[in-house]
C-alpha positions in Angstrom: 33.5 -44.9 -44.0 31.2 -47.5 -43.8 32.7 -50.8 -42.5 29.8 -52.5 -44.5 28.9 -53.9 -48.0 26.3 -51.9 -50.0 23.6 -52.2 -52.2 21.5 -50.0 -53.8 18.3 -50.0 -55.3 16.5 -47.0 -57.0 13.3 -48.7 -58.6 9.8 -49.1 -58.4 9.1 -52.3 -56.1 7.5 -54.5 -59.2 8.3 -58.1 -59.9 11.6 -58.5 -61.2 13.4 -56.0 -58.9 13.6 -59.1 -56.3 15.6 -61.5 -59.0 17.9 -58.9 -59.5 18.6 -58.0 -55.9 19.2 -61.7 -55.4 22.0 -62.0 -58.1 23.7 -58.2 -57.0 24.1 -60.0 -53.5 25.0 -63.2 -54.6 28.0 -61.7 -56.9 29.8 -60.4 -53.9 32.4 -62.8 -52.5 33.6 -62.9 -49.3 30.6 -60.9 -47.9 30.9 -58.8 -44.5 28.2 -59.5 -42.2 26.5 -56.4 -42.5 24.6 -54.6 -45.5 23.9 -51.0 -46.3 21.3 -50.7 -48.7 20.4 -47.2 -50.3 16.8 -47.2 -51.3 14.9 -44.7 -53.5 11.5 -46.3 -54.3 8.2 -44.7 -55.2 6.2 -48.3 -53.4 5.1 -51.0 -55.4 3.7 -54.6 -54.9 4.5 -55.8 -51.1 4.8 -59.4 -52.2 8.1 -58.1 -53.8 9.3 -56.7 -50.7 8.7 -59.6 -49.0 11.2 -61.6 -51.4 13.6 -58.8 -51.4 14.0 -58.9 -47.4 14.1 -62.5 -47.9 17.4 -62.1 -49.8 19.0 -59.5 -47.4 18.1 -61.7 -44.2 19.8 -64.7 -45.8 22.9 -63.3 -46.1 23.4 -60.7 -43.6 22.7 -60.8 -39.9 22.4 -56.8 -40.1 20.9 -54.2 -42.4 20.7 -50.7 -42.8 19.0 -48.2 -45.3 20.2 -45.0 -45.9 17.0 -43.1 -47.5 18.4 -39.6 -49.4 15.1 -39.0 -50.9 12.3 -41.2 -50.5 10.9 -44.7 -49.9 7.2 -44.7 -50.1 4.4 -47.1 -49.5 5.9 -50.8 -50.0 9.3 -48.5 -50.0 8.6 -48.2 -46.2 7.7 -51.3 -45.7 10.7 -52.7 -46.9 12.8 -49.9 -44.1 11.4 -51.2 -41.6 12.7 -54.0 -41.9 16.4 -52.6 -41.3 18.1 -52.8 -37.9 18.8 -49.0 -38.8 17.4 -46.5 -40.9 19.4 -43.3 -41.9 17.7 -40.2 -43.6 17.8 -36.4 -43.0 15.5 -33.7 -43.5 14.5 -33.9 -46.4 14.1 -37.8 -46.6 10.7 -39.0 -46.4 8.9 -42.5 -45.8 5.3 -43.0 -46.9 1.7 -44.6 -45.7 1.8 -48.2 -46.3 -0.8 -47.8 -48.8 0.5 -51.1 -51.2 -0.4 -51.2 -55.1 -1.8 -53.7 -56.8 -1.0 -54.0 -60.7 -4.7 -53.4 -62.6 -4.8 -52.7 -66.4 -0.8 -52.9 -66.7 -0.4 -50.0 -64.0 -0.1 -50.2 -60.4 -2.9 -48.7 -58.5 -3.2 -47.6 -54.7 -5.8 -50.3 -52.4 -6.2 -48.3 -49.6 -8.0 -46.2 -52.2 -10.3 -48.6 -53.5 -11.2 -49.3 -50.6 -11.9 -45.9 -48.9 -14.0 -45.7 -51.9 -15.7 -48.5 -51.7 -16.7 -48.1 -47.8 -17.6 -44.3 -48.4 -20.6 -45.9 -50.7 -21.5 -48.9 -48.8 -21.5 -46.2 -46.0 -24.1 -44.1 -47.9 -26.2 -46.3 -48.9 -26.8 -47.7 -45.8 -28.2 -43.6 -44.6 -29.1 -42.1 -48.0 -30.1 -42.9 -51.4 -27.0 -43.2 -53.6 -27.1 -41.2 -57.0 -27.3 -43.0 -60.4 -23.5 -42.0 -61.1 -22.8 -43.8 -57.6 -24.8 -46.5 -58.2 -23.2 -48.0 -61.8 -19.8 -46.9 -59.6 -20.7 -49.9 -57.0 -21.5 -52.3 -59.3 -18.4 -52.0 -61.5 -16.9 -52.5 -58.6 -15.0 -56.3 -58.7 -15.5 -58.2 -55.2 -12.7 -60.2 -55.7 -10.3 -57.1 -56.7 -11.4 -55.6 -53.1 -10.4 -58.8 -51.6 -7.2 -58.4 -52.9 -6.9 -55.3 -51.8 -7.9 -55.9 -48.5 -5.0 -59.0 -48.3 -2.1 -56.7 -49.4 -3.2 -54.1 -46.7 -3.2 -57.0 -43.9 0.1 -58.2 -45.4 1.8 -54.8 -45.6 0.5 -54.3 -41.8 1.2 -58.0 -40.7 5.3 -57.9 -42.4 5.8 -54.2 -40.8 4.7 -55.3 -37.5 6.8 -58.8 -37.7 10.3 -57.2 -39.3 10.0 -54.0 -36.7 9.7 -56.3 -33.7 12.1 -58.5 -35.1 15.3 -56.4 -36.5 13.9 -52.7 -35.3 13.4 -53.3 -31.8 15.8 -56.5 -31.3 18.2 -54.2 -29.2 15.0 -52.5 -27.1 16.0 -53.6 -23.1 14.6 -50.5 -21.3 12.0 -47.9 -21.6 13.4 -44.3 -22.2 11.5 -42.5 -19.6 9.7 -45.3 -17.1 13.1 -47.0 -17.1 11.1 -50.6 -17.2 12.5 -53.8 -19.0 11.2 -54.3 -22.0 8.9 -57.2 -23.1 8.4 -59.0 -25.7 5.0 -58.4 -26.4 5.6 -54.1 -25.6 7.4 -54.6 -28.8 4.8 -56.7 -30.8 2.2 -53.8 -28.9 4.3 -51.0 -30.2 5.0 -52.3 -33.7 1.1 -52.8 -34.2 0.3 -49.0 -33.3 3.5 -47.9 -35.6 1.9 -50.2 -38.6 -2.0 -49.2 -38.2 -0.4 -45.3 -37.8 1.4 -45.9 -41.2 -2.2 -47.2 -42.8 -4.0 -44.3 -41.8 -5.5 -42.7 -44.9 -7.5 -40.2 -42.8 -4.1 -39.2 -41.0 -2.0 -38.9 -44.5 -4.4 -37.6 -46.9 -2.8 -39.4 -50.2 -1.2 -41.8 -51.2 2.2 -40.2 -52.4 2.0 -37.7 -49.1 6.2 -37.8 -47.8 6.2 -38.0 -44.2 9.3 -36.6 -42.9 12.2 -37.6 -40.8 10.7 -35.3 -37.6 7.5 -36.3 -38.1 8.4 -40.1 -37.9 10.3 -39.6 -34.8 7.9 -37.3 -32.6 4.9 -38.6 -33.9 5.6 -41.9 -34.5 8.0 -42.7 -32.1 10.5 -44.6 -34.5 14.4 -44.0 -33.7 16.4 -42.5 -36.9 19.6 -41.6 -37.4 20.3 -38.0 -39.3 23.1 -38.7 -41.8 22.8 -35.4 -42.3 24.9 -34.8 -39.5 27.9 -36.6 -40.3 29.0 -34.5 -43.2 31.1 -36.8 -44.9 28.7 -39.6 -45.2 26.4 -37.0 -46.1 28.5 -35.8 -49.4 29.1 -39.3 -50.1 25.7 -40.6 -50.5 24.6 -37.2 -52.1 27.5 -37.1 -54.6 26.8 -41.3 -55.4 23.0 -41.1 -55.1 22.5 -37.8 -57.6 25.4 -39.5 -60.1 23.0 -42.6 -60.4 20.2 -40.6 -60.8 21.7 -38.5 -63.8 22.8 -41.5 -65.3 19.6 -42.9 -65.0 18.3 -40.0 -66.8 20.7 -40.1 -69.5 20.2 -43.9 -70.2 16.3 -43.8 -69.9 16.5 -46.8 -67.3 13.5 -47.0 -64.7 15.3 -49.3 -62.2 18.5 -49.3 -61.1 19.8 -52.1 -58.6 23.8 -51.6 -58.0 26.9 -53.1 -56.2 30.5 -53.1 -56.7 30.1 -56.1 -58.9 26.5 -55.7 -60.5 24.6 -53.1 -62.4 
C-alpha cells in the first residue's frame, strides 16, 4: 500500500524517545529511501525533536507523517519537518508552544511567559496587587530565559525544516502563476511558524487545530487519508491496536517497526 518503510511513534517528546528512534531505524536492513512515520504525541521538549529529525534525515531522503489523532506543540514541530503530512478530519496539529521539564513535569513557556509580560505590562500602568507582586518575584530570570530560547528554537527549526523538505518541490505560485523564490519560501515559512506561536490566536496550549483550519487559514498543503479508504482502515485498525495494547501493558511510549518495539 505504502511502497515505504514505517515507523511509528506514540509518546510524549521527552529525552529518551530520540535513542530509541535511532536504534528502531538502525535495525532495519536494506532500508528503502523513503519513511512513513505515524506520530501521536502530546509535545514535549524541542531539543528532542531536533535529534529525532536528525535520525530520520540521515537515513532517508524522504519523510512522511501520517497523523490519526494528534501531534501537538513539539509534535508539530517535528511534522513539519516531513516532505508530506497525511491527517483527516479529525487529526489535529497544535501551537508550537514547547515544554520545558520544571519540578519533574513538563510545563508550557509560552505560558510563563504571557504571564510574565501581562505583569511587567501592569506595572508599568497600574499598581500591581500584593498577590501579583510576590508572583513577580518568584519568578526565576534565568527559567524565562530558557523559555524564551525554546520558543526561538521551535520557531527557528519550523521555519528551517518547512523551507527545506515542505516547500523543496514549490516552483510556481497557485494563483499569480510566478516562479517561486527562495526567499518566498523562507518569507512563507516565517508567517506559518510566528502563526503557530500565537497564544492570542490559539487560546491554550492543548487547543487541536484541525486539518481545515491548517489548510485555509494557514495555507499549509495536506493530504486527507481519509479519502483513500484503504489506507484509512489500515492506519485506524494499526493505530487503535497499539493504543489498546498500550493500555493493557501500562506503557507511556511506544516507538515501533517491523524489527523493534
Amino acid at each position: 500500500m505504502l511502497d515505504a518503510d514505517g515507523l511509528t511513534i506514540i509518546s510524549p517528546m521527552q529525552v529518551g524517545v530520540e535513542h530509541r528512534a535511532k536504534v528502531a531505524i538502525e535495525a532495519r536492513e536494506g532500508r528503502r529511501d523513503n519513511l512513513f512515520v505515524i506520530l501521536d504525541t502530546p509535545g514535549g521538549v524541542v531539543e528532542v525533536v531536533e535529534r529525532i529529525v536528525r535520525v530520520l534525515r540521515h537515513h532517508y531522503a524522504e519523510v512522511k507523517f501520517i497523523v490519526p489523532d494528534r501531534a501537538m506543540s513539539a509534535g508539530t514541530v517535528l511534522a513539519m519537518s516531513g516532505d508530506d503530512i497525511l491527517m483527516d478530519y479529525h487529526s489535529c496539529l497544535g501551537p508550537i508552544d514547547p515544554q520545558l521539564v520544571r519540578d519533574d513535569h513538563l510545563v508550557p513557556a509560552l505560558s510563563y511567559l504571557t504571564q510574565y509580560q501581562n505583569l511587567i505590562e501592569k506595572s508599568r500602568t497600574e499598581e500591581l496587587s500584593t498577590a501579583e507582586l510576590i508572583l513577580l518575584q518568584k519568578l526565576d530570570l534565568a527559567e524565562l530565559h530558557q523559555f524564551e530560547l525554546a520558543r526561538d528554537l521551535s520557531i527557528d527549526l519550523l521555519k528551517r525544516w518547512l523551507t527545506n523538505y515542505k516547500f523543496k518541490d514549490w516552483e510556481i505560485t497557485e494563483t499569480r502563476q510566478i516562479p517561486v523564490t527562495e526567499q518566498m519560501k523562507q518569507d512563507r515559512a516565517s508567517r506559518i511558524a510566528h502563526q503557530l506561536n500565537d497564544q492570542a490566536r490559539w487560546l491554550t496550549h492543548g487547543r487541536g487545530i484541525d486539518m481545515r483550519t491548517l489548510q485555509e487559514e494557514l495555507g499549509i498543503k495536506i493530504d486527507d487519508f481519509g479519502r483513500q479508504p484503504e489506507l484509512k482502515k489500515a492506519v485506524w485498525d494499526y493505530f487503535w491496536f497499539l493504543k489498546d495494547h498500550m493500555v493493557q501493558t501500562g506503557t507511556q511510549s511506544f516507538v515501533h517497526t517491523v524489527l523493534f518495539f
